[in-house]
Rosetta silent file (secondary structure, phi, psi, omega in degrees, C-alpha in Angstrom):
SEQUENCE: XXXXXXXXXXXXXXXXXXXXXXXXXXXXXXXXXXXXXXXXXXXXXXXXXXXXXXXXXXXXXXXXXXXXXXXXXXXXXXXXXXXXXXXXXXXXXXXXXXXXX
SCORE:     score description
SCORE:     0.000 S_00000001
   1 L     0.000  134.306  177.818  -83.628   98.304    5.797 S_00000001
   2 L   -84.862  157.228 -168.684  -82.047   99.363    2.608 S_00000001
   3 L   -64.197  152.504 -170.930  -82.121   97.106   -0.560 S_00000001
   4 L  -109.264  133.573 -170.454  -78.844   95.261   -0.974 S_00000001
   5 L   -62.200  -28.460  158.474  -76.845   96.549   -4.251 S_00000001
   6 L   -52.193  -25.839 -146.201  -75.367   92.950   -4.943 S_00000001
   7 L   -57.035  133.994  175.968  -78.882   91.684   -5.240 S_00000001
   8 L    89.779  -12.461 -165.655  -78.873   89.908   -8.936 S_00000001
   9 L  -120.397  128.083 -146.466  -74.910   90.033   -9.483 S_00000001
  10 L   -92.880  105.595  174.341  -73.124   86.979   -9.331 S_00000001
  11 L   -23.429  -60.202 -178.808  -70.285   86.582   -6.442 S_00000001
  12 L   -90.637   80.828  177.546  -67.781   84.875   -8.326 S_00000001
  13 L   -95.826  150.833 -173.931  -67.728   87.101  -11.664 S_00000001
  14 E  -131.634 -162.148 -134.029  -66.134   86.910  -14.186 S_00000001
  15 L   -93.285  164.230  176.052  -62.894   88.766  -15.710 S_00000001
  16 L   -42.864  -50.003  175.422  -62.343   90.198  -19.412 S_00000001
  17 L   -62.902   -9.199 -159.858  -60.284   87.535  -20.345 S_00000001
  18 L    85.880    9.770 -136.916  -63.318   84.935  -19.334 S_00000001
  19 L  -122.638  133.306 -170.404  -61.366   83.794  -16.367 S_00000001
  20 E   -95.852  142.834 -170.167  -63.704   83.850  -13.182 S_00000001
  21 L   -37.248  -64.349 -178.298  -62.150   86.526  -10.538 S_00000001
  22 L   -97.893  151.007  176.158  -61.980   84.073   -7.435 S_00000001
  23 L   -96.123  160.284 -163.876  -60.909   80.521   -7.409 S_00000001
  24 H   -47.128  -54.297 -176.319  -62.509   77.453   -6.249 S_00000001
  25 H   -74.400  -20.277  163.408  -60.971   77.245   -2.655 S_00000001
  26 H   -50.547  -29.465  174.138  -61.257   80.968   -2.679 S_00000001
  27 H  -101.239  -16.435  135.533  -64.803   80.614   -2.765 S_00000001
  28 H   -14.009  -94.844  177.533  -64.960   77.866   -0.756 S_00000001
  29 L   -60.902  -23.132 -175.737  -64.019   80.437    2.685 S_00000001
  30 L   -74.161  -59.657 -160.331  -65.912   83.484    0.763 S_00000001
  31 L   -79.115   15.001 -174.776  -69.434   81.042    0.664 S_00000001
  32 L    33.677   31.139  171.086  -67.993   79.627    4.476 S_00000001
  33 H   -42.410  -39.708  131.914  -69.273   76.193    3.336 S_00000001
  34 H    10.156  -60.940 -173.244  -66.708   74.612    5.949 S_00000001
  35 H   -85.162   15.931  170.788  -69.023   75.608    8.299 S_00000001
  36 H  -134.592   35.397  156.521  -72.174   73.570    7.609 S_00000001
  37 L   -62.576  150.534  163.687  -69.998   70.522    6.414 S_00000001
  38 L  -108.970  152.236  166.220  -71.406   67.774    8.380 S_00000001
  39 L   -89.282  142.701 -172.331  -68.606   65.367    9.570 S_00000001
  40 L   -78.218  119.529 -160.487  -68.812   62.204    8.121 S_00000001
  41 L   -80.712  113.790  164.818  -69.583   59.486   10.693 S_00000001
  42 L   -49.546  132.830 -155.771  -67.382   55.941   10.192 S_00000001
  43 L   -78.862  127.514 -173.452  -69.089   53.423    8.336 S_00000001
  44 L   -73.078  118.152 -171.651  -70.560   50.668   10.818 S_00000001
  45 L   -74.185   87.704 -175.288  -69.043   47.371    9.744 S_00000001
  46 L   -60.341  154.715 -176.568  -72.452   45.253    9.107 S_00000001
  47 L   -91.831  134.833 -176.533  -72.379   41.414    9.161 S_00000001
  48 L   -75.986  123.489 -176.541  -72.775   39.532    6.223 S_00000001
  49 L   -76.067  164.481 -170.275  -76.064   37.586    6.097 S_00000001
  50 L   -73.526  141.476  168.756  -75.740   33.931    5.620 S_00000001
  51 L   -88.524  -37.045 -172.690  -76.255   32.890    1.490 S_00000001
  52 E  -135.418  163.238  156.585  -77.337   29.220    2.370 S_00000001
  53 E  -146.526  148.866 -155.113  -78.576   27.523    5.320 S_00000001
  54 E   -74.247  143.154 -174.458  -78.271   23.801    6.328 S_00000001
  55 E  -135.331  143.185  174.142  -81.559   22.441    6.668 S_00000001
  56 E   -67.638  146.311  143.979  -82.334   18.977    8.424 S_00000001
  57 L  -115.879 -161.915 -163.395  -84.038   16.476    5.671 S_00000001
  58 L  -115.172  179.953 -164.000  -85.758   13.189    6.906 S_00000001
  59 L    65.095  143.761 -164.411  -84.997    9.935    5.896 S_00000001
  60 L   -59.975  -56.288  178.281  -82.698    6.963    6.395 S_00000001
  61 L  -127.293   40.314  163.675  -80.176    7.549    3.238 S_00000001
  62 L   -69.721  -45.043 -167.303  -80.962   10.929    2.452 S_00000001
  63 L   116.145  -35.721 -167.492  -77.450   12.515    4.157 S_00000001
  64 L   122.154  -76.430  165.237  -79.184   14.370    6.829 S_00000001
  65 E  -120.713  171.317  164.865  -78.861   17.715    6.051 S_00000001
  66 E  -141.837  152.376 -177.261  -78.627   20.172    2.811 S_00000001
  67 E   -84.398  115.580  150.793  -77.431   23.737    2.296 S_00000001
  68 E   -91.665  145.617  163.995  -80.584   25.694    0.712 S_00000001
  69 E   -67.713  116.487 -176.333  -80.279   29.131   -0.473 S_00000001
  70 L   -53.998  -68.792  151.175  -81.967   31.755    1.892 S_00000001
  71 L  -116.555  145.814 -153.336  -83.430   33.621   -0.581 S_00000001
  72 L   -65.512  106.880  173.200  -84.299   31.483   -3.940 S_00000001
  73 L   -38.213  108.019 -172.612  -82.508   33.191   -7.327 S_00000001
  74 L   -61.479  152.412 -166.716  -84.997   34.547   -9.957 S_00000001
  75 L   -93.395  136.964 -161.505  -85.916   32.363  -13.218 S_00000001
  76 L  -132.752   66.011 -176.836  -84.386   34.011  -15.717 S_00000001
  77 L   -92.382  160.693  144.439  -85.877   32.277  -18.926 S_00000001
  78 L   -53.470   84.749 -145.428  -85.800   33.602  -21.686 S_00000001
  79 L   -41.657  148.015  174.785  -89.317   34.887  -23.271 S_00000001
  80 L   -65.582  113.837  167.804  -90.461   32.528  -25.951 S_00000001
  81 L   -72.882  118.991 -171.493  -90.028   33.806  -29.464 S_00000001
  82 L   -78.168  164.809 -158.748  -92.858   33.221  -32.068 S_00000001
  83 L   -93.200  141.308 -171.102  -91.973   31.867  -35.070 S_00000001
  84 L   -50.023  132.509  178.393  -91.564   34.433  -38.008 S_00000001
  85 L   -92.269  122.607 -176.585  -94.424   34.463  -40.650 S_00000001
  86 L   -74.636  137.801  167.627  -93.193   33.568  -43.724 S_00000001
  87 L   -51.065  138.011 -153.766  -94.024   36.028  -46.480 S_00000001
  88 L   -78.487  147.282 -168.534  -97.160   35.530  -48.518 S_00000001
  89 L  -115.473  117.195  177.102  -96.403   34.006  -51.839 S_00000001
  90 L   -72.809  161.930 -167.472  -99.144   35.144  -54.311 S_00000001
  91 L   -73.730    1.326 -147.789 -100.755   32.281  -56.837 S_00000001
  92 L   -98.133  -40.650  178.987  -99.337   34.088  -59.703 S_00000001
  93 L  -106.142   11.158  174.709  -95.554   33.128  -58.349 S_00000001
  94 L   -65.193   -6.562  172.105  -95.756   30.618  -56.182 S_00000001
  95 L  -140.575  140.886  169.745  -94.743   27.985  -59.525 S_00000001
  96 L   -36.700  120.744  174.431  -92.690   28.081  -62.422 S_00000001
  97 L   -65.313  145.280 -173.363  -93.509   29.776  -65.045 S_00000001
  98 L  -110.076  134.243  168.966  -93.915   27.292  -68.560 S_00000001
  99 L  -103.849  124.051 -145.327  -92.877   28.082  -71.051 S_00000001
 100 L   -86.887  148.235  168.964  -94.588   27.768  -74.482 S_00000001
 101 L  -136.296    0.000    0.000  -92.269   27.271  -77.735 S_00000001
């Protein structure tokens, strides 16, 4: 088989002006992408999982039941901040200077 003379040269190339030769849907049907498209399959409607569920409690004057949250919401504290260290105040200026007259 002989070597193919395109090998290395770019399909769409392009023109003097900068303008590339073929245009997007032209090249579209030139690379026959159309034909490896997969068709897109309609989206499955899924059912919404339950956010809380009623739980019995125990007890006389409790109410009976309560809605709990299926799964429990992450703690979201804030990290503790240390407190800034105050700059060191050398002995020479840590007091007024006196003044002699």
């Amino acid at each position: 088989m002989g070597k193919n003379k395109n090998k290395g040269s770019p399909r769409n190339y392009t023109l003097a002006s900068g303008v590339a030769r073929f245009s997007k849907s032209a090249m579209f049907h030139k690379k026959a992408i159309y034909k490896f498209m997969k068709k897109k399959a309609p989206a499955k409607e899924s059912k919404k999982k339950a956010v809380f569920v009623e739980k019995k409690i125990g007890g006389a004057k409790n109410g009976g039941t309560r809605m709990v949250r299926v799964k429990k919401l992450a703690n979201d504290y804030p990290t503790a901040v240390k407190a800034a260290k105050k700059p060191f105040a050398s002995c020479q200026k840590s007091h007024p200077a006196k003044l002699r007259s």
